[in-house]
Each structure stands twice: as structure tokens, then as C-alpha cells.
C-alpha positions in Angstrom: 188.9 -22.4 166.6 187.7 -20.8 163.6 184.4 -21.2 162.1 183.8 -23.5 159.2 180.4 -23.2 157.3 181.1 -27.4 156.0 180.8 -28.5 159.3 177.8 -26.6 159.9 175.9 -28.1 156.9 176.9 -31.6 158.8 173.8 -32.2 161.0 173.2 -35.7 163.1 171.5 -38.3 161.5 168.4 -38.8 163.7 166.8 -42.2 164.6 163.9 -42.1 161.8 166.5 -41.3 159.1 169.0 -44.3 160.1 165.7 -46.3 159.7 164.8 -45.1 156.5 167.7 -45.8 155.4 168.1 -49.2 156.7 164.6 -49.9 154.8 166.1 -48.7 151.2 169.3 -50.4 151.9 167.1 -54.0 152.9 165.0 -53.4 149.7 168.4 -52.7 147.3 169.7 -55.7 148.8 166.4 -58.1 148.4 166.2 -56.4 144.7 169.9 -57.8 144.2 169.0 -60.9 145.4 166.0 -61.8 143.1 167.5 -62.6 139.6 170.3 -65.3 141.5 166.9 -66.7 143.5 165.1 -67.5 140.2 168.4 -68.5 138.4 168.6 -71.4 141.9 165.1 -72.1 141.5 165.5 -73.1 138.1 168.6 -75.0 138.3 167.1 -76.4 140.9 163.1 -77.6 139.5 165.4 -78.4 136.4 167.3 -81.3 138.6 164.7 -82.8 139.9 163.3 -85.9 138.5 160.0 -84.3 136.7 162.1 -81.2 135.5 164.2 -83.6 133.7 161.4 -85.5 132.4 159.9 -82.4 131.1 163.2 -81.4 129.3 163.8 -84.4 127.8 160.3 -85.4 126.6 158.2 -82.4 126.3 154.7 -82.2 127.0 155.4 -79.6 130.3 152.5 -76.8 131.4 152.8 -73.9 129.7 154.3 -71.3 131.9 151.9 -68.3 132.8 154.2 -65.5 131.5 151.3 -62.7 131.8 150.7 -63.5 135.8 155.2 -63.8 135.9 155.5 -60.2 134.1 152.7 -58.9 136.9 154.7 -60.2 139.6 157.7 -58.9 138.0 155.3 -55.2 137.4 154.5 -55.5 141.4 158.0 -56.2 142.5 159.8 -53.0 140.4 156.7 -51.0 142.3 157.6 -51.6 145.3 161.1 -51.1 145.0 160.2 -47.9 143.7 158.1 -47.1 146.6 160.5 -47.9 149.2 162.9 -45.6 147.3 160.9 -42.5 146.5 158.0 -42.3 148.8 157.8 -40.8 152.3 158.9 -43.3 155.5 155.7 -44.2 156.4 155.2 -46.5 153.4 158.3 -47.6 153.0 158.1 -50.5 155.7 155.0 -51.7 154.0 156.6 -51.5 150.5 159.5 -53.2 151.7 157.0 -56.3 153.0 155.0 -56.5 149.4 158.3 -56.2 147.6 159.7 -59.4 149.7 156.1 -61.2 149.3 156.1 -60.8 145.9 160.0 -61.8 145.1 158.8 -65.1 146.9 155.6 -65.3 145.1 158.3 -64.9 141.7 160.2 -67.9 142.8 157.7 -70.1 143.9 156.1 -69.8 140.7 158.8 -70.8 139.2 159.0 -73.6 141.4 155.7 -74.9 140.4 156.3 -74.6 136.3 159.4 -76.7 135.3 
């Protein structure tokens, strides 16, 4: 067989990378997930008796946009992290970018 320098580039994947990888692939996947998951939760305070209420007569609490647009500031960090920085804060990134996504949508939850 004859030598070729391609195949030699080729190396096995070890067990750390496949993890790695796994992480930024969980973290692109939760990332897709959050605008449908506040869209739901929406729809969803929206069909409930108060969020209807609220629509149709007014007088709802005003929602805390600069504490939303933090959240939103934490969550885009995180994803960040688990994208660029070295493995052993990606699993931790990849925890605060999930707590915070929920933290987004209960919040909208909580303000119809």
C-alpha cells in the first residue's frame, strides 16, 4: 500500500474530545430551543384566564425588560463560553446557560 499523507493528518478522536463536543452540540441545541420556549410560554400565559384579562382590559405589571435583557446578556455568555473556552468550563457553562434559559421563561411566565 502506498503512503498517503491525508490519512495521516486523520487522528482518533479521543474520549475528552467526543465530550467536548457533545457539550457544544447540547448548548447549540438548548440555544435553538430558547426563542420556541418563550414564544410557548407566551401563547401559553396569554390563554389562561388572567392573560386574557390583562389583554382585554389593561392594567397588567409592567414587564421588567432591564432584568429580561440581563438574562438574555447571561444566556449569549454562556453560549459563548461553552463554545470558545477550554473543556473544563464548558460543563459549567453549559449548566448556567440551561438555568438561565429557564429563569428567561419563567419570567415570562410570571408577567402576562
Amino acid at each position: 500500500m502506498s503512503w498517503n499523507p491525508e490519512l495521516a493528518l486523520l487522528a482518533p478522536e479521543s474520549p475528552a474530545d467526543a465530550a467536548s463536543r457533545r457539550i457544544r452540540r447540547n448548548a447549540g441545541i438548548a440555544a435553538l430551543l430558547f426563542l420556541p420556549a418563550l414564544v410557548a410560554a407566551k401563547v401559553f400565559l396569554l390563554s389562561t384566564e388572567v392573560g386574557t384579562r390583562c389583554v382585554m382590559t389593561g392594567g397588567c405589571r409592567p414587564f421588567p425588560g432591564e432584568v429580561f435583557l440581563a438574562l438574555l446578556a447571561g444566556v449569549v455568555a454562556s453560549f459563548v463560553v461553552v463554545q470558545a473556552a477550554p473543556r473544563r468550563f464548558q460543563k459549567g457553562a453549559l449548566t448556567a446557560q440551561s438555568a438561565l434559559e429557564a429563569l428567561a421563561v419563567l419570567m415570562v411566565l410570571a408577567y402576562p
